[in-house]
BAFI-3210 file (N, C-alpha, C; in Angstrom, 3 decimals, decimal comma, padded with zeros to 6 digits):
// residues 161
n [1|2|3|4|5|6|7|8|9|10|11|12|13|14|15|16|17|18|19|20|21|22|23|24|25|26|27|28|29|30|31|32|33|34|35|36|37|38|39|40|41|42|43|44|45|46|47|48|49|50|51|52|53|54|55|56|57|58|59|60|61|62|63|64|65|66|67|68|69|70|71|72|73|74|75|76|77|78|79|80|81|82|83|84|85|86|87|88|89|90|91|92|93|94|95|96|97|98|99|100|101|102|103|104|105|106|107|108|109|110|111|112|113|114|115|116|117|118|119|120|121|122|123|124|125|126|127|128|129|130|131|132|133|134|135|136|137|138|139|140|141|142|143|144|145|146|147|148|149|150|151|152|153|154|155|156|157|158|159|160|161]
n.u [128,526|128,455|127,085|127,107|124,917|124,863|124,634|126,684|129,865|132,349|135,199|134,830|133,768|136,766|138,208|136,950|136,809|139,698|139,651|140,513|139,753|140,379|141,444|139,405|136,856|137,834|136,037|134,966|136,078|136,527|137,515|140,087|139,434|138,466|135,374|134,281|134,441|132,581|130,490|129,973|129,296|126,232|123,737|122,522|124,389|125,189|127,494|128,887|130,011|131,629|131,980|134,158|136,164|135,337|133,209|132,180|129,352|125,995|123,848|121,324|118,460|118,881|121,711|122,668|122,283|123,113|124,658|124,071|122,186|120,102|119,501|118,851|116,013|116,385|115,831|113,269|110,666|109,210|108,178|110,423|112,721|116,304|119,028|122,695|125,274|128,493|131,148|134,311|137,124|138,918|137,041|135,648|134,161|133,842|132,157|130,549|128,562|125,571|124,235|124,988|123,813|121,298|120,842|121,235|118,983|116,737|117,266|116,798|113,777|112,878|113,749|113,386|111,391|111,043|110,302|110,672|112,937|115,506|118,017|121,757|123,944|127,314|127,828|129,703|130,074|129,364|129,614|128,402|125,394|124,564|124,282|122,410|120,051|119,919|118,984|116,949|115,941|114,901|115,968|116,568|116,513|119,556|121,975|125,192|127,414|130,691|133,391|136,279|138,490|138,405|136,497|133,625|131,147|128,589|125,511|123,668|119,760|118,037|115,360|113,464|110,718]
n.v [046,284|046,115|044,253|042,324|040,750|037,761|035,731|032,658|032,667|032,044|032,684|033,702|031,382|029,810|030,950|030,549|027,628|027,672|028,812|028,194|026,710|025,862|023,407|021,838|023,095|022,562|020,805|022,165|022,868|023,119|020,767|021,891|021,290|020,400|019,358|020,449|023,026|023,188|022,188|024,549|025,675|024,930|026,018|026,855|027,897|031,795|034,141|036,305|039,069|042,117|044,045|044,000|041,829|038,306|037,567|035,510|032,491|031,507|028,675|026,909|024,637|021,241|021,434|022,483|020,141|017,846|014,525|012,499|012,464|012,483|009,681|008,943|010,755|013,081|014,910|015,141|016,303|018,465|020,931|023,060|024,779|024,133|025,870|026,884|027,858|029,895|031,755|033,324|032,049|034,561|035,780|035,285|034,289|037,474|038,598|038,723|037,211|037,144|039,233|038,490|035,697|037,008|038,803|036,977|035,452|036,884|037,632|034,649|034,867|037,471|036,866|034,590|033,608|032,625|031,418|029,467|028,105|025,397|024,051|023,204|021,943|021,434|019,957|021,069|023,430|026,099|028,412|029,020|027,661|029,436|032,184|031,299|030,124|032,697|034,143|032,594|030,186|026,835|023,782|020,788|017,750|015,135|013,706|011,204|011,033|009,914|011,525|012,434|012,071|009,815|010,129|010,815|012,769|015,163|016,280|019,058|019,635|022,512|024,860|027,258|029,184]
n.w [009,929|006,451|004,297|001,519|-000,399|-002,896|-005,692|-005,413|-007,417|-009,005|-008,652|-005,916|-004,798|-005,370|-003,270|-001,271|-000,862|000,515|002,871|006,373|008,844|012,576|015,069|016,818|015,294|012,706|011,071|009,336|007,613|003,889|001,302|-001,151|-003,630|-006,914|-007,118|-004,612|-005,479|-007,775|-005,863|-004,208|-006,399|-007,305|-007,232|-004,504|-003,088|-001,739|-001,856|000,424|000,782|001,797|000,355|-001,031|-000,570|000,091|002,892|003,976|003,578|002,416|001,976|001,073|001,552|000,344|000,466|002,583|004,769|006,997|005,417|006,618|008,628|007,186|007,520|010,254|010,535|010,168|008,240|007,828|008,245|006,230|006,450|006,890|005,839|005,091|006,016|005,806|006,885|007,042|008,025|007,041|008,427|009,473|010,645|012,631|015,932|016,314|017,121|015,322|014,247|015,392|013,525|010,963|011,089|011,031|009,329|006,440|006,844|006,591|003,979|003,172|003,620|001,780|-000,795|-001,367|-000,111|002,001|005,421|007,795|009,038|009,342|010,483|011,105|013,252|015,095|018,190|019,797|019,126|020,557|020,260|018,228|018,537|020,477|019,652|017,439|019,460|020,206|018,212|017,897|017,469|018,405|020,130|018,437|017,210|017,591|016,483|015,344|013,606|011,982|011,898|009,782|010,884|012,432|014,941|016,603|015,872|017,449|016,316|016,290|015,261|014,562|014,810|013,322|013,152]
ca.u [129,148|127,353|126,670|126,703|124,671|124,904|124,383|127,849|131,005|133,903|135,992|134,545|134,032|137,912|138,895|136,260|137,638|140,913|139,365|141,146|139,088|141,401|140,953|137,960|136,143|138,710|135,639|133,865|137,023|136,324|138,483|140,284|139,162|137,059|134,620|134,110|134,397|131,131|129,230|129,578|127,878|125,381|122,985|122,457|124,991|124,819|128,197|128,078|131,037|132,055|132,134|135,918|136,489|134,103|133,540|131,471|128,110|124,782|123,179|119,547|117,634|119,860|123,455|122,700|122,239|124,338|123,726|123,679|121,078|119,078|119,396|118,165|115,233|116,316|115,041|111,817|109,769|109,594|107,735|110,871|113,938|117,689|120,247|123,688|126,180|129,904|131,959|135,080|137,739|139,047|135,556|135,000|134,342|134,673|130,716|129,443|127,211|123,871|123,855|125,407|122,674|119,689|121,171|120,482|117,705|116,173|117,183|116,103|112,649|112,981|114,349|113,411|109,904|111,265|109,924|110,350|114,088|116,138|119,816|122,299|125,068|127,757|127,180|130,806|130,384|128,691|129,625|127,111|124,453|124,228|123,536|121,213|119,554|119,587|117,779|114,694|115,876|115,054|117,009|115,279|116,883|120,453|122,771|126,512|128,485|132,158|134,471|137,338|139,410|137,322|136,050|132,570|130,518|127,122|125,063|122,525|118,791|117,831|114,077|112,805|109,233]
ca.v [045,897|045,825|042,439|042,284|039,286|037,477|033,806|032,400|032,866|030,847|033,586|033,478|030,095|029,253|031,841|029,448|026,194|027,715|028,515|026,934|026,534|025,273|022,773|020,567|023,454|021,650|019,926|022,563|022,962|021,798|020,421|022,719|020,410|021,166|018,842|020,822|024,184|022,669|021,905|025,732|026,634|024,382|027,142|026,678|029,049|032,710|034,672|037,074|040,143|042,890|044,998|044,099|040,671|037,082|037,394|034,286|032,189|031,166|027,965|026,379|023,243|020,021|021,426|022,858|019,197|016,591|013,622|011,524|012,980|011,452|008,464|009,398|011,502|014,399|016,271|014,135|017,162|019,587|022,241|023,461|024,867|024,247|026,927|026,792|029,343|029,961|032,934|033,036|031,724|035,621|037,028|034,287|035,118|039,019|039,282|039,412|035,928|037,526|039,992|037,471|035,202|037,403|038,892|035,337|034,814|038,182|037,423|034,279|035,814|038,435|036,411|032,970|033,410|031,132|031,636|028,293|027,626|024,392|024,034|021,625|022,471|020,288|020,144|021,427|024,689|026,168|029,811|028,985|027,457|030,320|032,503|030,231|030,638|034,852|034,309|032,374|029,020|025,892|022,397|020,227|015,869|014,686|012,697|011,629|011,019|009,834|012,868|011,939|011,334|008,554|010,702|011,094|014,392|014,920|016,990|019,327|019,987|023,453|024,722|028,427|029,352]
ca.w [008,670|005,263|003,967|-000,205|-001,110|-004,484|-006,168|-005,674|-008,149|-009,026|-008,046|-004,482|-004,307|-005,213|-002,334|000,354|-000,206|000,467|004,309|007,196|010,845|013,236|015,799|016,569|013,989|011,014|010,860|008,281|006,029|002,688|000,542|-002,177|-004,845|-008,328|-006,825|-003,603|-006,045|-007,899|-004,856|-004,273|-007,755|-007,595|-007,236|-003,426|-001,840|-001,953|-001,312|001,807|000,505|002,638|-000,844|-001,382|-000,395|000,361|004,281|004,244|002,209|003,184|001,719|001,467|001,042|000,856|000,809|003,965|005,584|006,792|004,574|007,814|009,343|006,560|008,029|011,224|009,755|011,294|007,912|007,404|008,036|004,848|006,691|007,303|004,861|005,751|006,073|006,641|006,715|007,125|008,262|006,707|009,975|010,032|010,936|013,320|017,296|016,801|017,566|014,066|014,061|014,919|012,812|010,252|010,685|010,609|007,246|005,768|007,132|005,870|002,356|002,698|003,680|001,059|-002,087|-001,637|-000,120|002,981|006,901|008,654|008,667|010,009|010,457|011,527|014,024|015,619|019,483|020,592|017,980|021,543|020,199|017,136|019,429|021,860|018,439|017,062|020,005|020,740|017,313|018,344|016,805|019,232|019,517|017,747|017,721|017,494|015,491|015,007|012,540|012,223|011,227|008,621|011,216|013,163|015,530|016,770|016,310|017,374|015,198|016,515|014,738|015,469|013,899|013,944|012,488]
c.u [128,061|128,375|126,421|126,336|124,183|125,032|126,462|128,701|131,738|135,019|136,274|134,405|135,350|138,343|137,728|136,984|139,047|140,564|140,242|140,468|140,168|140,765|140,059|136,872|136,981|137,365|134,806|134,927|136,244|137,830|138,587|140,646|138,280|135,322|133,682|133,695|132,701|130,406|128,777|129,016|126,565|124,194|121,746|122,763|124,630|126,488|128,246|129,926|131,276|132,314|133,758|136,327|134,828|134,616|132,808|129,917|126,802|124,338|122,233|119,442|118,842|121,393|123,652|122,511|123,338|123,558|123,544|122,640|119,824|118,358|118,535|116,579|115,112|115,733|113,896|110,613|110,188|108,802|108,411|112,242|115,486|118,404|121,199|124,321|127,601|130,089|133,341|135,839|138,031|137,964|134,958|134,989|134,962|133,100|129,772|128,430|126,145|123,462|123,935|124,146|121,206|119,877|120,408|119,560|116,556|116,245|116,802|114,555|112,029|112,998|113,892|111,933|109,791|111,091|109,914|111,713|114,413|117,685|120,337|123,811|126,109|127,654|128,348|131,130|129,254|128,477|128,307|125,646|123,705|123,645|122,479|120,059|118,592|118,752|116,367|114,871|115,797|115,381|116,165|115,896|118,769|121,105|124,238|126,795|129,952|132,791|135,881|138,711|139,022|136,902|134,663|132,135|129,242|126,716|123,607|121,133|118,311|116,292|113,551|111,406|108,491]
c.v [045,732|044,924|042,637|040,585|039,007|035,830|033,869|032,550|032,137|031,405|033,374|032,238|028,895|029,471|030,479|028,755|026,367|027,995|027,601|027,514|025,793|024,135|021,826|021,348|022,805|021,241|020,383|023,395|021,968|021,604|021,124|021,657|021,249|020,313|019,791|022,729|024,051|022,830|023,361|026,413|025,849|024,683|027,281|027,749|030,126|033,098|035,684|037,888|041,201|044,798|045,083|042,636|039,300|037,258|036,196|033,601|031,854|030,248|027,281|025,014|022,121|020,046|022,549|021,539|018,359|015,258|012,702|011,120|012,276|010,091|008,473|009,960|012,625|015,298|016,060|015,502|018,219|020,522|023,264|023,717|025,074|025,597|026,640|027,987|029,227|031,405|032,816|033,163|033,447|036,442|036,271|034,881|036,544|039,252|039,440|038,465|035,857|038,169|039,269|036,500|035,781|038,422|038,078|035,383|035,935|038,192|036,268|034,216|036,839|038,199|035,084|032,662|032,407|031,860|030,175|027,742|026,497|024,402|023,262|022,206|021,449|020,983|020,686|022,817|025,497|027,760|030,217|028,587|028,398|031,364|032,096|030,854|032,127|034,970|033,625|030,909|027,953|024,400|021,244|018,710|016,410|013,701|012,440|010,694|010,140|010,982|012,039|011,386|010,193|008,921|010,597|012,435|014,522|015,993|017,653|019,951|021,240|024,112|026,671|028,988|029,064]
c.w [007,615|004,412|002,148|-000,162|-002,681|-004,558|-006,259|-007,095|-007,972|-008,505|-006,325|-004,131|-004,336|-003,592|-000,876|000,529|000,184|002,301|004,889|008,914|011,097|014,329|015,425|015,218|012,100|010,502|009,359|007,242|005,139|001,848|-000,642|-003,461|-005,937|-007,595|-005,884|-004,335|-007,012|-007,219|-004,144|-005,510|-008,497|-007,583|-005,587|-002,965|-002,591|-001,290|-001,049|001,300|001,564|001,622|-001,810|-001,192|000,315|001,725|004,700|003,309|003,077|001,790|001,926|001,024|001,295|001,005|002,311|004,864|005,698|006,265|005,584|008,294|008,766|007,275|009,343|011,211|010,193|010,223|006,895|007,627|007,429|005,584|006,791|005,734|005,450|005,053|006,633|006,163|007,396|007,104|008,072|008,585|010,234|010,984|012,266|015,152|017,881|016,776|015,956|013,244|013,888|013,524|011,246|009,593|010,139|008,971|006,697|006,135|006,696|004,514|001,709|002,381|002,781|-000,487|-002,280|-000,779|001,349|004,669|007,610|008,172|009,930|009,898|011,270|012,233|015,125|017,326|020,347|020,101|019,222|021,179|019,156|017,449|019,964|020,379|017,830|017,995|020,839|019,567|017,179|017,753|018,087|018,814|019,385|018,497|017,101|017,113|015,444|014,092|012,731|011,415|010,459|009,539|012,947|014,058|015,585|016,920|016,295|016,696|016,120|015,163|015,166|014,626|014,278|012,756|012,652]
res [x|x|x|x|x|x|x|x|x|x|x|x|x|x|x|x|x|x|x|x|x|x|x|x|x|x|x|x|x|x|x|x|x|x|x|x|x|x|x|x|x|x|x|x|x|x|x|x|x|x|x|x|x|x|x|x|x|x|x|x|x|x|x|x|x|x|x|x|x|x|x|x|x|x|x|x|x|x|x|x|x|x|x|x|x|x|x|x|x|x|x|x|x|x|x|x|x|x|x|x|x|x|x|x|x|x|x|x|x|x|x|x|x|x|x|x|x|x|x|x|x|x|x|x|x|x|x|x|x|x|x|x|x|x|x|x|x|x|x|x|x|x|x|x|x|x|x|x|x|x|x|x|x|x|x|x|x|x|x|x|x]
***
């Protein structure tokens, strides 16, 4: 598949927050708020096209963290730059993660001058792990959270560079 990357849009970033993961993944819906439509053009994300439609984004530095984690100091060492990333739910467990990730991670390499990435992954998202992993990223510390609906979720640290 070819990957169009571009600094997010309002266009594309209405069509995200409208996303729906199911299950225990609910957890990385956002809310189809203006608030949540902001925090995508805050000049962080990048939206990941297909040439016809948003198939998913890639974001850096602090809107790639959980603000939790802070607390913890899971991202007390700056040697390192966060990435997160989303695959819109359609695109999700049809094999197209690696390739997905090392996109991003090539443009952030390419565009943003960045080799020493960190990322933050919940510890039951095992399909995103095992990816993580086939790409060379190792598990760094751990953290949880409460999820919105009082739940506990642990949070993995993952570090590659």
């Amino acid at each position: 598949m070819d990957y169009h990357i571009s600094e997010m849009d309002r266009n594309y970033a209405q069509s995200i927050v409208k996303w729906n993961y199911k299950g225990q993944y609910s957890i990385y819906n956002l809310e189809d708020t203006q608030q949540s439509i902001n925090e995508l053009l805050c000049g962080d994300y990048y939206s990941v096209s297909n040439g016809e439609t948003v198939i998913g984004f890639y974001c850096f530095g602090k809107s790639a963290q959980v603000p939790i984690g802070n607390s913890f100091g899971a991202y007390d060492n700056k040697e390192y730059i966060d990435i997160g990333l989303g695959l819109k739910p359609d695109y999700c467990g049809k094999g197209l993660g690696l390739s997905f990730l090392h996109e991003g991670l090539g443009f952030a390499k390419r565009n943003l001058h960045i080799d020493r990435f960190r990322l933050t992954v919940a510890s039951f998202n095992v399909r995103a792990i095992n990816v993580y992993q086939k790409a060379g990223f190792r598990v760094g510390m751990s953290f949880k959270r409460m999820s919105d609906n009082e739940a506990v979720v642990e949070f993995l640290t993952m570090t590659l560079g």
